[in-house]
N, C-alpha and C positions, 0 to 999 in steps of 0.2 A: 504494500500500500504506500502511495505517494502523497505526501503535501498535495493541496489545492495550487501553492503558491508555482508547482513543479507548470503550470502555464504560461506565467509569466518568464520563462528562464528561454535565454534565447537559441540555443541551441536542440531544445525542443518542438521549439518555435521554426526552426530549420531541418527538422527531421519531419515535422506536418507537413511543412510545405513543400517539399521532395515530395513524400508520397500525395498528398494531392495541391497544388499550387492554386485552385481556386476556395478553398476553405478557408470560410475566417474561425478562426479558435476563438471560443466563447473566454472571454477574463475571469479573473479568478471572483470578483464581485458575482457574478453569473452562476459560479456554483455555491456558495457560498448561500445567495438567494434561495437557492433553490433545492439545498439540504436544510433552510429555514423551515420552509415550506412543506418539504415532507417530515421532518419532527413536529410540524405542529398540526398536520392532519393525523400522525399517527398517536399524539399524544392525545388528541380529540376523543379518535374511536375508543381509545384505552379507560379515558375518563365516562363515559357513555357504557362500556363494558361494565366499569368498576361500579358503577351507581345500580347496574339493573344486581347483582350477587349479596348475598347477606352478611358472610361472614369472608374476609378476608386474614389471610395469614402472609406475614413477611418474613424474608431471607435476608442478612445481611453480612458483610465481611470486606476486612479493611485487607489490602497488602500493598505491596511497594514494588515500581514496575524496576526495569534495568536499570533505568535513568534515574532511578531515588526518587523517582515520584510517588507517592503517597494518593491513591485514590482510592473511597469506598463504593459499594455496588450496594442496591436495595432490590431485590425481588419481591412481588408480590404473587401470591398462589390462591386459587379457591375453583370452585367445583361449578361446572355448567354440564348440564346437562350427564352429570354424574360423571363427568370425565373430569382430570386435572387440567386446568388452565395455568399458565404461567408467564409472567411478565417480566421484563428487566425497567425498573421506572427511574434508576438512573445510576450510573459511571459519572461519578464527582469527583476531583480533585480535593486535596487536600491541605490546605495553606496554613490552618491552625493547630496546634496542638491537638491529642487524639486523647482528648480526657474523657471519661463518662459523662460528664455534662455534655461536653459539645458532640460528640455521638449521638447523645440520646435527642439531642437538639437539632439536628440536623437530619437525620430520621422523621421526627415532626414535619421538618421543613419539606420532606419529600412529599408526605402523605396531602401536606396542606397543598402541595403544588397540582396534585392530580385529585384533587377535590375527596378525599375515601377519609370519613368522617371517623377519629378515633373509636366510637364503642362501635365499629364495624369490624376491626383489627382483632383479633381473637388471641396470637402468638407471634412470637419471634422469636425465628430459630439461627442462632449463633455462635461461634466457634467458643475454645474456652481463657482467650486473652482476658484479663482482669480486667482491664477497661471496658470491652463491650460488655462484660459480666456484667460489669458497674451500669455501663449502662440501661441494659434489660431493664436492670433492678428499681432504675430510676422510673423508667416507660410502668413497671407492673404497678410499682407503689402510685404513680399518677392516672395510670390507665386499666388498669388490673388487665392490661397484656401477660400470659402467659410465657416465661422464657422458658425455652427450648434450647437446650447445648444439644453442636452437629453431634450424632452417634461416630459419624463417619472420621469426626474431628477427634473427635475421644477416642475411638478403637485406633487411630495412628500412632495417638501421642501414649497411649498402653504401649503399644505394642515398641516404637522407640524407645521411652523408657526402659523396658523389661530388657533389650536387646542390647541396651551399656552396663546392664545389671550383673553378667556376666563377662568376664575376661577373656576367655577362651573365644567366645561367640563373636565379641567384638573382633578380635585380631583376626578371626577367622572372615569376620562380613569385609572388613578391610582389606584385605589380600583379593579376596572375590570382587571387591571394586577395584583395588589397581589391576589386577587382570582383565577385569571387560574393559578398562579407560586404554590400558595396552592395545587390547583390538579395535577399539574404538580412533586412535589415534596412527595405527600402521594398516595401509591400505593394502601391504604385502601381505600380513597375516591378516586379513578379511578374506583374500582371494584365496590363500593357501585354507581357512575355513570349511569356505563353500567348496573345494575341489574336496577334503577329506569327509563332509558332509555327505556329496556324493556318493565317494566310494564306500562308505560305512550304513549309507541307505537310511539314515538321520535326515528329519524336517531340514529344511534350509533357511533355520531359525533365526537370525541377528540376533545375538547378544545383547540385553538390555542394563544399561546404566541406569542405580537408583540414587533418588534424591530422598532425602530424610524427608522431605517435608509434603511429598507428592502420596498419595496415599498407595498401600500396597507395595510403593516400587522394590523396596529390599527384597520381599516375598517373589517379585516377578523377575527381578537378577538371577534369585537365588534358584529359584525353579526353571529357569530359563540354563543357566549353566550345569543343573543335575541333569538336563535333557541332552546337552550340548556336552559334557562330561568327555565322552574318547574322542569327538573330533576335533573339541578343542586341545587335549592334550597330544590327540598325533601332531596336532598343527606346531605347539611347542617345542615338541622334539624333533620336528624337522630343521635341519642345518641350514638351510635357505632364509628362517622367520629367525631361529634361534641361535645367538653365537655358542659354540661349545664350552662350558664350563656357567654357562648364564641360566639356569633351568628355572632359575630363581621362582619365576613369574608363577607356576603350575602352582598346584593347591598339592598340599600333603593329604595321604590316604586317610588321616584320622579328622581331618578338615574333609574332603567331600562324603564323609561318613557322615559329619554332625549337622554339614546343610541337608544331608538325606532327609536327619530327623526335625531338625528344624522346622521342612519345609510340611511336616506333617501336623509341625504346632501353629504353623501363620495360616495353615489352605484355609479355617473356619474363620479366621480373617479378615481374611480375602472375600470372602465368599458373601461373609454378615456386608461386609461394606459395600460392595458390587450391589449387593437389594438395597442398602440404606441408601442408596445414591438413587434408583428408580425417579426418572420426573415424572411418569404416567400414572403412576399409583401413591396414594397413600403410603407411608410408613410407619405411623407414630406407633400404631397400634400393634404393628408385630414388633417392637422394640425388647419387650419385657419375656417375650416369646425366645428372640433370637439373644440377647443373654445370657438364659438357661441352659440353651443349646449350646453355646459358647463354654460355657464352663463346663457340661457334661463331655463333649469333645476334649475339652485340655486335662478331663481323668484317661488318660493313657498310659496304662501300667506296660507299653511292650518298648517304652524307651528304654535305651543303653547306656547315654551320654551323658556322664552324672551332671555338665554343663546343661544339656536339654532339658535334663527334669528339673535341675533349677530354673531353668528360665521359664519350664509352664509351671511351677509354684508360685514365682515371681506375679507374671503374667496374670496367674489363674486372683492372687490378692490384690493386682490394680483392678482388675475388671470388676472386682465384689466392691473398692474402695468408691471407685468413680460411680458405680449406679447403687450404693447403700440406700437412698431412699427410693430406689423405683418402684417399689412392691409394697412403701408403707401408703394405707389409705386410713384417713377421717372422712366421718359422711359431711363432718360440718366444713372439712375445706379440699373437696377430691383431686383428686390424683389424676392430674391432664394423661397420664399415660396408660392408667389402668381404666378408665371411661373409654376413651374408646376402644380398648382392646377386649372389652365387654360387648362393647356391641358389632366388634368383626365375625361376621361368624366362622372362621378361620381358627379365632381364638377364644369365641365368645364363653368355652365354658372356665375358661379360668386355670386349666392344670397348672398353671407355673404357683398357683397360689395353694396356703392352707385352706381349709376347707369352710372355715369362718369365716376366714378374710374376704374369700371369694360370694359368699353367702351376702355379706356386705355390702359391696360392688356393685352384684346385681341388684340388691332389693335396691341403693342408692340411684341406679340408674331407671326402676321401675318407679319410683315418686319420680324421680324428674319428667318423665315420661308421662306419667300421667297427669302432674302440671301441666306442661305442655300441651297436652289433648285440652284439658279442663282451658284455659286461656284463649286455644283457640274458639273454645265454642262457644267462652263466654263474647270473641270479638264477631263471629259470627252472627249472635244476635241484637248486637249493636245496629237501631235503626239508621236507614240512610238517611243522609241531608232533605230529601225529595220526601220521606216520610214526616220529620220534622216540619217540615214546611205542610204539609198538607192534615197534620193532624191541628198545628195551631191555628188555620187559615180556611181548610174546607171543610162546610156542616157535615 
């Protein structure tokens, strides 16, 4: 993608006019007009959308681009026609300090710009930086918005933590990244790859480089080179890619042992976070569901690696720390996570829960329920204006 400004540049201006000498090139004022123009018919229909939906839910999250730039994103989500709808309502920069105030304040300032009136907002769901914590916290206490921390966000920052928690694991994911960054940066050993890829009858996989902070990606290095395993290591020992006496690069046999096991404690991971990310579906509700199963997966007595069973003990005590209160419910203040997972019928009868708790839940969600019936029939028989009017007015 290019600047607008790329029109005005004269040698651009000389490559138009080569290929057609009678076009005038519109200025840069001209598109400029006319990316006005389409933002504000699109932010039109968006506002026209957002007024006809009841309840609205936002998404938001700050990062910082190459250039040190500082910009936050606001999405908005809600349901038509029983299907997920989703919005991006705005990409702002960021020139002030990123305090819980001014977050939470700026947020306002979105919703106020596209007319979606606070008690329409229902939640906001948010990474777990202290500042946007702070400021959820601000928005629930003024707006009784429900915060929502990403699950997606949390099961990364688990699963990094657990993953420096141990020594071994760590010098072991280390080695496995200066090894992919090795083929990632020799174009000879990519070729010499894909040739022993061939003759070994192995996918013709590229090698995946992870970022700590991209979700999954360690897990998809790591399972990416147990696939990749003998053609990456013929490629090694060949004399062409490898000086002799440099073998350095290759992983020891007791290292691709322990990504074996490793990659049997990250796949439920992988796997919780791939659903939690769904933009077509709902998620909230299998949240307290796919926990359970998380930690019934990380009981695997067939580990070897006294390094691996530490790290899913580790692992297995962040995942219980981070969602300590998912499963507690009050009828007098419910549980945004256990309401709806009551009424998925996926999960609606409760197994993650004791048998009381669960008994709770529902009866909590059958009053509300039936308020709800009861409100609407009382507005149902609210006369209309044209009654009013003809009861006071005609004999």
């Amino acid at each position: 993608m290019r600047p607008l400004s790329m029109v005005e540049d004269g040698s651009f201006k000389a490559m138009i006019s080569t290929f057609h000498p009678n076009y005038e090139l519109p200025s840069r004022t001209f598109f400029t007009k006319q990316l006005d123009k389409k933002y504000k018919d699109i932010k039109d229909k968006m506002k026209n959308a957002l007024q006809e939906t009841d309840s609205v839910a936002l998404t938001t999250d700050i990062w910082t681009s190459i250039a040190k730039e500082a910009y936050m994103g606001v999405m908005c989500h809600y349901l038509k026609n029983w299907k997920m709808v989703s919005h991006c309502l705005t990409t702002m920069p960021l020139e002030e300090r990123h305090t819980a105030a001014n977050i939470a304040e700026w947020i306002e300032e979105v919703i106020a710009k596209f007319n979606i009136p606070p008690e329409k907002i229902k939640a906001v769901v948010h990474d777990n930086g202290a500042n946007v914590v702070g400021a959820a916290k601000i928005l629930h206490e003024k707006h009784e918005w429900a915060s929502v921390k990403c699950a997606g966000h949390t099961l990364n920052l688990v699963v990094q933590n657990s993953l420096k928690s141990q020594q071994a694991i760590s010098v072991c994911v280390a080695a496995a990244r200066s090894l992919v960054e090795h083929f990632k940066k020799s174009e000879l050993a990519c070729t010499k790859l894909r040739v022993k890829q061939t003759q070994m009858g192995t996918k013709e996989n590229m090698l995946v480089q992870d970022v700590c902070t991209r979700w999954n990606s360690t897990y998809a290095m790591l399972s990416r080179l147990q696939e990749q395993r003998w053609p990456v290591t013929a490629t090694l020992s060949d004399p062409a890619v490898t000086q002799r006496g440099k073998h350095y690069l290759d992983l020891k046999t007791e290292q691709w042992s322990l990504i074996e096991e490793l990659n049997q404690v990250l796949e439920p991971f992988n796997s919780a976070t791939e659903f939690m990310s769904g933009q077509q579906y709902v998620t909230l509700s299998a949240l307290p569901h796919i926990v359970q199963k998380i930690k019934k997966k990380l009981q695997n007595p067939d580990l070897e690696s006294s390094s691996v069973k530490s790290f899913q003990a580790h692992v297995t005590e962040r995942v219980t720390e981070r969602w300590k209160d998912l499963t507690e419910f009050k009828p007098e203040s419910p549980n945004i996570t256990l309401l709806p997972a009551a009424l998925d019928p996926r999960f609606r009868k409760l197994k993650f829960l004791p048998a009381d708790q669960a008994f709770s839940v529902k009866s909590t969600v059958q009053t509300m329920a039936l308020a709800a019936k009861q409100q609407m029939r009382s507005t149902a028989r609210l006369p209309t204006s044209s009654t009013w009017w003809q009861d006071d007015d005609v004999p």
